[in-house]
C-alpha positions as CSV (number, residue, x, y, z in Angstrom):
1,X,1.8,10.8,-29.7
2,X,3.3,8.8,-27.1
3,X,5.3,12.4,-25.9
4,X,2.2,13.6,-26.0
5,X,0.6,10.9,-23.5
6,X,3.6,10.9,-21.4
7,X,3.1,14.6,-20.4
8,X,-0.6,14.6,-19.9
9,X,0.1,11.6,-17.3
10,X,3.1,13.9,-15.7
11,X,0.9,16.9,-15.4
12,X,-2.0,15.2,-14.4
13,X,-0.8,14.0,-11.2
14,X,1.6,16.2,-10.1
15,X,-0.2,18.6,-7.7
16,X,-0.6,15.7,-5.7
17,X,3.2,14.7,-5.9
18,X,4.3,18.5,-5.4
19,X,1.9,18.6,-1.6
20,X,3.8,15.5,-0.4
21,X,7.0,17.0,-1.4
22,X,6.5,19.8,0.1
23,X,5.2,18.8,2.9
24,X,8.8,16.4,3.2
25,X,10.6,19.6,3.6
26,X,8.9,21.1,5.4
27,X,8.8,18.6,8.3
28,X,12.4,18.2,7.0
29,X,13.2,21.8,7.7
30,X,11.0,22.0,11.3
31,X,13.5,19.3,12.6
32,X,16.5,21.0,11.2
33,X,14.9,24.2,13.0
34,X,13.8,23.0,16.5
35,X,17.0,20.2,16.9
36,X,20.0,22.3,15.4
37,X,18.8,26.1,16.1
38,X,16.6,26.6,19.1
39,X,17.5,22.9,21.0
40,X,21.0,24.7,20.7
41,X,20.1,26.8,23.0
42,X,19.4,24.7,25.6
43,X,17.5,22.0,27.2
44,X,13.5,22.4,26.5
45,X,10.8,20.0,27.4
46,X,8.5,21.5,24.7
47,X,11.0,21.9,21.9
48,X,12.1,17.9,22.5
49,X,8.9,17.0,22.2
50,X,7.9,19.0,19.2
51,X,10.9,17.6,17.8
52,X,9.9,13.8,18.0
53,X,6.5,14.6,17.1
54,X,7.7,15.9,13.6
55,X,10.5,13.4,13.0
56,X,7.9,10.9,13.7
57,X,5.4,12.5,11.2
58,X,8.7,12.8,9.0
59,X,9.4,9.3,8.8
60,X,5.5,8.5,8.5
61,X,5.0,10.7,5.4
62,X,8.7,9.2,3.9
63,X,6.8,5.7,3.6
64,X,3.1,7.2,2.9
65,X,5.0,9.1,0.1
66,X,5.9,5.7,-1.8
67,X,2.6,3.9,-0.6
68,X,0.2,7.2,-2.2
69,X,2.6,6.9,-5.5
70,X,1.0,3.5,-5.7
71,X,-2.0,4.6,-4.5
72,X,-2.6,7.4,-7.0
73,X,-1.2,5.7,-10.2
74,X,-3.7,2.8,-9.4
75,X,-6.8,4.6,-9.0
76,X,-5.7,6.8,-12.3
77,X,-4.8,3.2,-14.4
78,X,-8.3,2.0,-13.4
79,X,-10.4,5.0,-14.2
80,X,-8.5,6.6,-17.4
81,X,-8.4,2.5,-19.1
82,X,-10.6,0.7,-17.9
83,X,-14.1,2.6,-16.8
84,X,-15.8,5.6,-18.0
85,X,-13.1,7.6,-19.0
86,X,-11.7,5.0,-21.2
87,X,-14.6,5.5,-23.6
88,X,-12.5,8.7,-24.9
89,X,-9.0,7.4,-24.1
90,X,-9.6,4.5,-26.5
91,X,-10.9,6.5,-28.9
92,X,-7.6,8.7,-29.1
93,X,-5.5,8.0,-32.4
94,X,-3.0,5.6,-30.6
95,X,-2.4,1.5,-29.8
96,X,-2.5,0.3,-27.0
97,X,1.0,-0.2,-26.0
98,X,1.0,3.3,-25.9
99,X,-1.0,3.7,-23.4
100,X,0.7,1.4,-21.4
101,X,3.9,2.6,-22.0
102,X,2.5,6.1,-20.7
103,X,1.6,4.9,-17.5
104,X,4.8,2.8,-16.7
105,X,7.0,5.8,-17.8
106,X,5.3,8.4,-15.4
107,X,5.1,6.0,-12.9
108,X,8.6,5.5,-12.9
109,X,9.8,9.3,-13.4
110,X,7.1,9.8,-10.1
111,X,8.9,7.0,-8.3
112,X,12.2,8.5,-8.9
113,X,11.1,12.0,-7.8
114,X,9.7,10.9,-4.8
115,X,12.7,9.0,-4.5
116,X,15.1,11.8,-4.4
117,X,12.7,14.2,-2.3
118,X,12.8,11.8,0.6
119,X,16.7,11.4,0.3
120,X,17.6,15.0,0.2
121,X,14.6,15.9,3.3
122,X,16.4,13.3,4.9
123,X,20.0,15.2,4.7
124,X,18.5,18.4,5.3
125,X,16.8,16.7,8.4
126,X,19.7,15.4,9.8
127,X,21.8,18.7,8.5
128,X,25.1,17.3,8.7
129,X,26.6,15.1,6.7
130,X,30.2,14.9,7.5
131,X,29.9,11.3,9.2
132,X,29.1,9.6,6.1
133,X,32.5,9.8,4.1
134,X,33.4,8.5,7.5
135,X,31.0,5.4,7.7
136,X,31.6,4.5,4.6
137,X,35.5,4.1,4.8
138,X,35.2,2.0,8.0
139,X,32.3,-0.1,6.0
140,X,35.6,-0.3,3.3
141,X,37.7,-1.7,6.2
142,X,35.0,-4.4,7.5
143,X,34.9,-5.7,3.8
144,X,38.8,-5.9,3.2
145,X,39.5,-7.5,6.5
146,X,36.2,-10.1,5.9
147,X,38.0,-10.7,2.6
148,X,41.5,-11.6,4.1
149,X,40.4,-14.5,6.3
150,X,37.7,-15.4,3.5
151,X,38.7,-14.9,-0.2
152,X,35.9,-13.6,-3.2
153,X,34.3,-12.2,0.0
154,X,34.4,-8.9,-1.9
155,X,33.9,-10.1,-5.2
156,X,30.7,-12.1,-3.7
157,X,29.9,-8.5,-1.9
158,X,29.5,-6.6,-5.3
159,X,27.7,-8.9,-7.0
160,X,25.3,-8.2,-4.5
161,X,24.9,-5.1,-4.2
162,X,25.4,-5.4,-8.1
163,X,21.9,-7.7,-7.7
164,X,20.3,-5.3,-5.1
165,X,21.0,-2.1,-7.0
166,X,19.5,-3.5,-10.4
167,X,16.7,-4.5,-8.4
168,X,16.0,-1.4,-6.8
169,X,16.5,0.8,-10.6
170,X,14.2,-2.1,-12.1
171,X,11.3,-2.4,-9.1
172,X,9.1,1.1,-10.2
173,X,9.2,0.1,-13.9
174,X,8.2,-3.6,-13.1
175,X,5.6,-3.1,-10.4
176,X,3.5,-0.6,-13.3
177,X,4.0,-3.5,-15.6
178,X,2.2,-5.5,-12.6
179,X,-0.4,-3.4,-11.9
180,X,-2.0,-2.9,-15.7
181,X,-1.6,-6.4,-16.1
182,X,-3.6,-6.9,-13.1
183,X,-6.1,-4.4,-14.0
184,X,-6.4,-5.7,-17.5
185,X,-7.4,-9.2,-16.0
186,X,-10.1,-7.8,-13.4
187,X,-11.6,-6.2,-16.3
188,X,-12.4,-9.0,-18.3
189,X,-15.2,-9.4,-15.5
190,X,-18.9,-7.7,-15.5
191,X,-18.9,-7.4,-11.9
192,X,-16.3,-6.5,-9.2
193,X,-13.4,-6.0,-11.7
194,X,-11.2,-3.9,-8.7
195,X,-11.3,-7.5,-6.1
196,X,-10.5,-9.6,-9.6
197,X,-7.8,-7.5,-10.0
198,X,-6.5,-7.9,-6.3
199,X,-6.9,-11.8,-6.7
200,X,-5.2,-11.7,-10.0
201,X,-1.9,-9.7,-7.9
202,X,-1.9,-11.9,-5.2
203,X,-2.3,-15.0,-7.5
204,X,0.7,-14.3,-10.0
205,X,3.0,-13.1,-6.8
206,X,2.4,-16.2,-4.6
207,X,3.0,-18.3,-7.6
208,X,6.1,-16.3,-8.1
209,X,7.2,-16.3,-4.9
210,X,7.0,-20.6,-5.2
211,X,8.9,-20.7,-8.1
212,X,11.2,-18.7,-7.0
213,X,11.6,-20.4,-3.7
214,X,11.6,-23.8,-5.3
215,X,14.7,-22.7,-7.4
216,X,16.3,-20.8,-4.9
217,X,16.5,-24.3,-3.0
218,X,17.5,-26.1,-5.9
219,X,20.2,-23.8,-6.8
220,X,21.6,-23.3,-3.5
221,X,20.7,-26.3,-1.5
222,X,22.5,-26.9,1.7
223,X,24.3,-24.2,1.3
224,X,20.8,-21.8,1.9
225,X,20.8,-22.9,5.7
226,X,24.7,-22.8,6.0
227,X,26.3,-19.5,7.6
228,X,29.8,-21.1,7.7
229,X,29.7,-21.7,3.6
230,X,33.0,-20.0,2.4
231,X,32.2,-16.8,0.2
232,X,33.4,-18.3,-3.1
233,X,30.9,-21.0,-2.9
234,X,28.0,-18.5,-2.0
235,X,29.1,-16.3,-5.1
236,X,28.8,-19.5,-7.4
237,X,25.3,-20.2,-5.9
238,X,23.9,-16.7,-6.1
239,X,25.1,-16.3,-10.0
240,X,23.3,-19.2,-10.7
241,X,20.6,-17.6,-8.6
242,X,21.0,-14.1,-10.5
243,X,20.8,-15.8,-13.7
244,X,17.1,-17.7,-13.3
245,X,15.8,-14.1,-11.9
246,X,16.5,-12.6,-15.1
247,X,15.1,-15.0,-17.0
248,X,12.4,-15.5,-15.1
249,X,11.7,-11.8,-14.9
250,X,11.8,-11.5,-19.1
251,X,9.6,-14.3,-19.2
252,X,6.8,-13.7,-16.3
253,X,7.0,-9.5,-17.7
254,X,7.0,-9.7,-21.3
255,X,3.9,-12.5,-20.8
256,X,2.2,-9.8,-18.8
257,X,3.1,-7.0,-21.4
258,X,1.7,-8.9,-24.0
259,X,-1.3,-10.1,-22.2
260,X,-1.9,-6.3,-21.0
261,X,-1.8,-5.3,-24.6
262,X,-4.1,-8.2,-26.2
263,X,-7.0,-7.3,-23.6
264,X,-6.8,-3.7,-24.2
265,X,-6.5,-4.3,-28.0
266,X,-8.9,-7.4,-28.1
267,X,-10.6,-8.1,-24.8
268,X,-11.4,-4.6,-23.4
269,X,-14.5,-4.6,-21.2
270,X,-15.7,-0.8,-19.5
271,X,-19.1,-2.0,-18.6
């Protein structure tokens, strides 16, 4: 059954998705068009301005993309769970969990999607690619010279981008885990359950972002405010670092998980 859910959230949405995508290559492809083909040609007023008028919508619809993903899986959480239409949803032959799993699995296949749209638009935008083998070996130079006049510079540089790129794969999975969470909360009220539900996200985040903070100085200490610390000693700091983030993450999610699933299962209110 869960399959089942999973596809009716993919093909419920995706008109929507499929308009923004196309409309990313488009504008991807009118850049490609007016810079490479007819600004080839020669020096035209009209043709540069077209062409920073539709980068600029370009790089407008890249971000609106990822903030109407949001958007749209919001206002679908809120209105399939927890008003009218969750009268039948709840009524379906499945738990809870399942449900929730739903949303945070299309959410994340959208977010991956969009992801990849924007990043290929962008190559067909800029239409050639040969500079970034390029970039990328100088970038390999930078970090072996940092590392000869300061040692683990490279080994502190991975685990970085190690840290970075974990939180990146992890971010569309745990924001949905966020957002029902905080949906499930604002509808334990009769009244105004969408501004609850805005509190309850920017409640849990600042808390968050004081814990967080408050370990981040505890863990790193001086050594926070000091550019000049050697890279070894910044690579001991951050692991400790690295290591309280995942904890913290298991902990503060799975709470919310559960808590999702024991309002839904115990607590639900769609007055």
């Amino acid at each position: 059954m869960l399959g089942k859910l999973i596809k009716y959230e993919l093909m419920a949405e995706w008109k929507k998705y499929a308009m923004i995508f196309v409309g990313l290559v488009f504008l991807a492809l009118s850049f490609l068009i007016l810079n490479r083909g007819i600004g080839s040609l020669g020096d035209f007023l009209i043709v540069d301005l077209l062409s920073g008028l539709v980068i600029g919508a370009f790089i407008l619809l890249c971000f609106a993309a990822f903030v109407m993903l949001f958007v749209f899986t919001t206002i679908r959480t809120y209105k399939n769970l927890f008003r009218d239409e969750g009268y039948l949803m709840h009524t379906l032959p499945v738990k809870p969990w399942e449900h929730i799993a739903s949303k945070v699995i299309a959410f994340y296949v959208w977010s991956i999607a969009t992801t990849i749209v924007v990043i290929i638009s962008a190559l067909i935008a800029i239409g050639d690619v040969s500079w970034i083998p390029m970039i990328a070996e100088e970038f390999k130079k930078v970090i072996a010279i940092t590392e000869l006049s300061d040692p683990g510079f490279t080994e502190f540089w991975n685990g970085l981008m190690w840290y970075m790129g974990i939180c990146l794969i992890l971010y569309p999975f745990l924001m949905q885990i966020y957002i029902n969470f905080c949906l499930a909360v604002g509808s334990l009220f009769n009244t105004h359950k969408l501004i609850m539900a805005v509190v309850t996200f920017i409640g849990v985040n600042t808390v968050s972002q004081v814990i967080s903070s408050i370990v981040m100085f505890i863990t790193a200490g001086s050594q926070m405010f000091n550019e000049d610390a050697p890279a070894a000693v910044m690579l001991e700091t951050m692991s400790s670092f690295y290591i309280f983030t995942a904890i913290f993450c298991i902990i503060i999610y799975g709470a919310m998980l559960w808590a999702t699933n024991f309002i839904m299962n115990k607590k639900l209110n769609l007055e």
